[in-house]
NUDOTOR-517382 format. One record per residue (C-alpha): residue number from 1; x negated, y negated, z. Coordinates in steps of 0.25 Angstrom, whole numbers. Example, Ala and Ser with C-alpha at 12.3 -4.5 7.8 and 13.67 -1.06 7.14 Angstrom:
2
<1 <-49 18 31>>,
<2 <-55 4 29>>,
END
This chain:
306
<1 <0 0 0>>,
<2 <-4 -15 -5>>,
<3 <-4 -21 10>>,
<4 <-7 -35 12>>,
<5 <-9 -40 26>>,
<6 <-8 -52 30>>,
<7 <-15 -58 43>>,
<8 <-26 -47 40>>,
<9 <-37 -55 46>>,
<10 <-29 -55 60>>,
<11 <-31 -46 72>>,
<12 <-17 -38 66>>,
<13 <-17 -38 53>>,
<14 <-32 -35 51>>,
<15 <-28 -23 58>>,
<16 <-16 -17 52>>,
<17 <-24 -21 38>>,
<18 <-36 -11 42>>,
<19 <-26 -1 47>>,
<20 <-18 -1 34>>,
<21 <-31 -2 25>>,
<22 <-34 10 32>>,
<23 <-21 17 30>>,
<24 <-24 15 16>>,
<25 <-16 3 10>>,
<26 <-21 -8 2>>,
<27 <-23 -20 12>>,
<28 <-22 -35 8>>,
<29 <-28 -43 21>>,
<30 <-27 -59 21>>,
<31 <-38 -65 25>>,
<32 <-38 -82 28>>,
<33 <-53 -83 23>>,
<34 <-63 -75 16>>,
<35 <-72 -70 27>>,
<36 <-58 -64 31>>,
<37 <-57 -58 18>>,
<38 <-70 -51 19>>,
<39 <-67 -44 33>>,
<40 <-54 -38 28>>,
<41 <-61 -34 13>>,
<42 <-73 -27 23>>,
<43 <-61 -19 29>>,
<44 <-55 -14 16>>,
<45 <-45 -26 16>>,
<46 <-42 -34 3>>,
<47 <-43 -48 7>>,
<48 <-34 -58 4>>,
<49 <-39 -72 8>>,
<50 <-26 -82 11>>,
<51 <-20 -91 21>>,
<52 <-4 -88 25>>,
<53 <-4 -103 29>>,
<54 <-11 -109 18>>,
<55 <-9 -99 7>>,
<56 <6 -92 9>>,
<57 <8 -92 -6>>,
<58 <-4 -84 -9>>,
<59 <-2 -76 0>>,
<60 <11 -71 -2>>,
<61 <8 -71 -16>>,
<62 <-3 -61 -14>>,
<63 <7 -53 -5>>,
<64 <15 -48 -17>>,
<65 <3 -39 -20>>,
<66 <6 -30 -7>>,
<67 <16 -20 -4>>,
<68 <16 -24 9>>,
<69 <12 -37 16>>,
<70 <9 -37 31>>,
<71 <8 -51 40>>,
<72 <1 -52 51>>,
<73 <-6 -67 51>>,
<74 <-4 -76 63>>,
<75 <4 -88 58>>,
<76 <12 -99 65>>,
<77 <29 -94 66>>,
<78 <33 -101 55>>,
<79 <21 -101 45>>,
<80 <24 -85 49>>,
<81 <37 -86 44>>,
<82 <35 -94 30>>,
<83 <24 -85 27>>,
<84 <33 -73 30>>,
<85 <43 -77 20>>,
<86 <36 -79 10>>,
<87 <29 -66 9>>,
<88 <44 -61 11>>,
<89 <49 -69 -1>>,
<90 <36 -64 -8>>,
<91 <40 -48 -6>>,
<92 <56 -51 -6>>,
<93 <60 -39 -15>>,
<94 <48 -31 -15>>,
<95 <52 -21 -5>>,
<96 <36 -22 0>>,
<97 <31 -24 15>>,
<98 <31 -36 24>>,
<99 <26 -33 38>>,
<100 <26 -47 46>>,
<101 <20 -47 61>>,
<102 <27 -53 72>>,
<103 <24 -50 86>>,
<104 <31 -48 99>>,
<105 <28 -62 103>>,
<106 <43 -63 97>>,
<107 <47 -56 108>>,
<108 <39 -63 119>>,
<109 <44 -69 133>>,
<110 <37 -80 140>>,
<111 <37 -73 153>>,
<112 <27 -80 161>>,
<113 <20 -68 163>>,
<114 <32 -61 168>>,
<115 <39 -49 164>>,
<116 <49 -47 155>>,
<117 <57 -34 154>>,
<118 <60 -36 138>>,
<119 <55 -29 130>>,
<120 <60 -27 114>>,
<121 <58 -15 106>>,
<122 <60 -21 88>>,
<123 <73 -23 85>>,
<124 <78 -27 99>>,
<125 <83 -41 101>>,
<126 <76 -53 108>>,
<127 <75 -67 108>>,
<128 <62 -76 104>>,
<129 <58 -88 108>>,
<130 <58 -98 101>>,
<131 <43 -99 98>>,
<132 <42 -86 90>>,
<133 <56 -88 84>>,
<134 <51 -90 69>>,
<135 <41 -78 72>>,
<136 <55 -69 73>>,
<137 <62 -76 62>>,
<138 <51 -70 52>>,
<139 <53 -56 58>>,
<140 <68 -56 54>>,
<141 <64 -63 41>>,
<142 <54 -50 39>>,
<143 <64 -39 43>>,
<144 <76 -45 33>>,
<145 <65 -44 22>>,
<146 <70 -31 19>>,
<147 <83 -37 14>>,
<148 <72 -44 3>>,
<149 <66 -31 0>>,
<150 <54 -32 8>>,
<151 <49 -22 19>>,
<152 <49 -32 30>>,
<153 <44 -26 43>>,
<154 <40 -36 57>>,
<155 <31 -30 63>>,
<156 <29 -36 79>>,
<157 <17 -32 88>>,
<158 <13 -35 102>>,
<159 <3 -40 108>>,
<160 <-8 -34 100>>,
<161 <-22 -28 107>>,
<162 <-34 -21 101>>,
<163 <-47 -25 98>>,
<164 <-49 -40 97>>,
<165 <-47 -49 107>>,
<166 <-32 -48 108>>,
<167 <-21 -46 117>>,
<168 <-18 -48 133>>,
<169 <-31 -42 138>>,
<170 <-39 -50 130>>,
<171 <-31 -63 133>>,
<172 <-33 -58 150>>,
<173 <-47 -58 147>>,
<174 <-49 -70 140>>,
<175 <-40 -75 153>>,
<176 <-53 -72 162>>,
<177 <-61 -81 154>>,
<178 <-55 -93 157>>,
<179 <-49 -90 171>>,
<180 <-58 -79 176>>,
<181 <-46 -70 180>>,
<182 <-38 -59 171>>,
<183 <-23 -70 168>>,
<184 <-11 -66 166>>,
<185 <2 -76 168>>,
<186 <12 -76 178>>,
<187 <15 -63 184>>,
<188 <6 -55 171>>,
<189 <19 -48 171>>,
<190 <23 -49 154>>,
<191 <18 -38 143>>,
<192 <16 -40 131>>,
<193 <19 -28 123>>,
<194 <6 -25 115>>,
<195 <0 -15 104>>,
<196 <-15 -10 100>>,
<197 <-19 -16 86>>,
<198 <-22 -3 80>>,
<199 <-8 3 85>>,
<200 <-1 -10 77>>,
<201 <-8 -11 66>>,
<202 <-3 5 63>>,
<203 <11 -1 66>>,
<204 <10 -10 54>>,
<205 <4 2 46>>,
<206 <18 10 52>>,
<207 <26 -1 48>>,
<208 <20 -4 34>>,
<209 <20 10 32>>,
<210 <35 13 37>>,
<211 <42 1 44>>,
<212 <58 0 40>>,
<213 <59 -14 32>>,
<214 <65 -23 40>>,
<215 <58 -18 53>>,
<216 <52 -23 67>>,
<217 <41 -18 73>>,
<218 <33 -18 87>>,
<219 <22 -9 89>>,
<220 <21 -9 104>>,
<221 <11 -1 113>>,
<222 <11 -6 127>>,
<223 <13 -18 136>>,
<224 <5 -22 148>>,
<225 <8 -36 160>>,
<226 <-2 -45 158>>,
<227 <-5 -45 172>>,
<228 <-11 -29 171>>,
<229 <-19 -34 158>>,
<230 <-25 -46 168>>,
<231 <-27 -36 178>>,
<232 <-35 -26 169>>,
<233 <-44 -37 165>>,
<234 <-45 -41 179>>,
<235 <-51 -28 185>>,
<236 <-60 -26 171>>,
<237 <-67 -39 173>>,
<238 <-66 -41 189>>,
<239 <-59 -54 189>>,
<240 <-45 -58 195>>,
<241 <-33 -59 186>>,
<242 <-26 -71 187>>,
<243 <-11 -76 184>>,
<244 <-8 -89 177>>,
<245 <2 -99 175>>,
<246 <6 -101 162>>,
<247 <-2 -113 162>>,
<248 <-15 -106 167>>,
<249 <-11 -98 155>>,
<250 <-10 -107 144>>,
<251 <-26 -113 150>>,
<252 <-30 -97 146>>,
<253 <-23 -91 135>>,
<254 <-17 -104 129>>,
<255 <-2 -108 127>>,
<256 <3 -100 117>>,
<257 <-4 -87 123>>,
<258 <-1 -89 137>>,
<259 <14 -91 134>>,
<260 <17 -80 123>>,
<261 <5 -71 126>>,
<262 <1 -69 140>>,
<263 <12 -76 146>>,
<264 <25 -69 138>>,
<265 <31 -55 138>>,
<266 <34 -47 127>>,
<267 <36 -32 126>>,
<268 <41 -25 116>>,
<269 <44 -11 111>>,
<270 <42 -2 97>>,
<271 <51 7 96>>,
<272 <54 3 80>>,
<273 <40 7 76>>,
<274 <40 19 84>>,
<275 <52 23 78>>,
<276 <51 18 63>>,
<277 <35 18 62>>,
<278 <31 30 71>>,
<279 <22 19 78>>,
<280 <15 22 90>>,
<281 <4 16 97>>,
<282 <-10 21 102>>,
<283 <-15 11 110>>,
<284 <-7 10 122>>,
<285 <-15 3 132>>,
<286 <-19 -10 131>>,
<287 <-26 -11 142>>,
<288 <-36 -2 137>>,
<289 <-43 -15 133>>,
<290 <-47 -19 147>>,
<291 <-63 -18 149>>,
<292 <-64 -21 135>>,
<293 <-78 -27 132>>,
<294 <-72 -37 121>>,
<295 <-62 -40 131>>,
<296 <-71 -44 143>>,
<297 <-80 -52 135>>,
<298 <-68 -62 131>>,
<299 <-69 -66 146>>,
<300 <-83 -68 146>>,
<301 <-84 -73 132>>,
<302 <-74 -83 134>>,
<303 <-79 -86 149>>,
<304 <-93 -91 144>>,
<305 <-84 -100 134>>,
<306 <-73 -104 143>>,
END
């Protein structure tokens, strides 16, 4: 399969374009610049050097190539959406592929750090803030796609962990840089439901390979309070943990992380790509991490910088 993948560059999409290069399809990965290019040709990954923001037209011009197009950059809500519908118009009565990436920030609750006993499985109801309300706009636009004859499947991921400096536990340890205690907010109560990189991208295989037009997917493993994630941290570096204020919080993580990430509750469930994919994940523990040298060196890293 002719799969162009868009985001390819980014910690998801460079890995669900290596795993599907692997599986043996064709992949297409855009790349904003040409040293991008040459990381994703050294990986067996046709380049294709573009901007969504500055270049949309060539872009989706180039997409007609592909049997299916997977989007997975990080944009703002509403250049999202514009450049959503136009790959949409652009396949409207092909009958190919459309994977579009959300993410269960859609489903998010500013708890404070507190717990929240909801949790949402694909297809059951909730209501967004207003924040991320364009973001949920462009899933329904994706799934009615298949009234157009295009195979559009939303695919939504947790928190995602792995190699890189992503996720809770390295945001706790980059906590202990700039306050020298392990931070979590409030009570450390929330969860944030959360999945293994290798474990999603094989969703996305799943999903191109098998997903019903029209369909929602999680891919969900596990879910941990923050407060256990400060305390792990804690006990591998010998420090205290530490809660915050939301405040405090904003000084550490930022605004946006402190109040959507670190500070918010949202769990979620799978049971849709269990069902319909056969999905099932085989990293179940993200605190396997812990003691991790990449990870210990953020603190010190960013403690000689701080």
């Amino acid at each position: 399969m002719q799969v162009f993948v868009l985001g390819a560059t980014g910690f998801l999409g460079k890995a669900v374009a290596r795993r599907l290069t692997l599986a043996g399809h064709h992949v297409t990965g855009m790349a904003r610049n040409a040293e991008a290019a040459t990381r994703l040709a050294a990986e067996g990954i046709f380049p294709f050097v573009g901007d969504l923001e500055t270049d949309l037209a060539g872009a989706v011009a180039a997409s007609g190539a592909a049997d299916a197009v997977i989007f997975a950059p990080q944009l703002l809500l509403e250049p999202e959406h514009q450049a959503v519908s136009a790959f949409l118009e652009r396949l409207a009565g092909t009958g190919k592929t459309f994977v579009f990436t959300s993410g269960t920030g859609v489903l998010s609750q500013r708890t404070a750090g507190d717990w929240s006993p909801d949790t949402f499985g694909e297809d059951e109801p909730f209501v967004p803030a207003r924040s991320i309300a364009r973001r949920v706009e462009t899933e329904h636009l994706v799934r009615a796609a298949a009234a157009r004859r295009v195979r559009g499947i939303v695919m939504r991921p947790p928190l995602i962990w792995g190699p890189g400096d992503h996720g809770h536990v390295a945001s706790v340890y980059r906590s202990v840089a700039r306050t020298g205690a392990a931070c979590y907010i409030g009570r450390g109560l929330n969860c944030y439901s959360n999945v293994h990189i290798d474990d999603l991208s094989r969703a996305y295989e799943l999903a191109l390979e098998k997903g019903a037009p029209g369909a929602l997917y999680h891919a969900v493993a596990g879910e941990i309070p923050n407060r256990w994630i400060a305390e792990a941290v804690a006990r591998d570096l010998g420090c205290e943990t530490r809660s915050l204020t939301l405040e405090e919080a904003f000084e550490v993580w930022g605004k946006f992380a402190a109040l959507i990430v670190m500070g918010a509750s949202s769990r979620s469930r799978s049971p849709r790509a269990r069902r319909d994919l056969g999905w099932e994940p085989e990293h179940l523990d993200m605190m396997t991490q812990i003691g991790e040298p990449r990870l210990r060196a953020l603190a010190e890293r960013m403690a000689v910088g701080a």
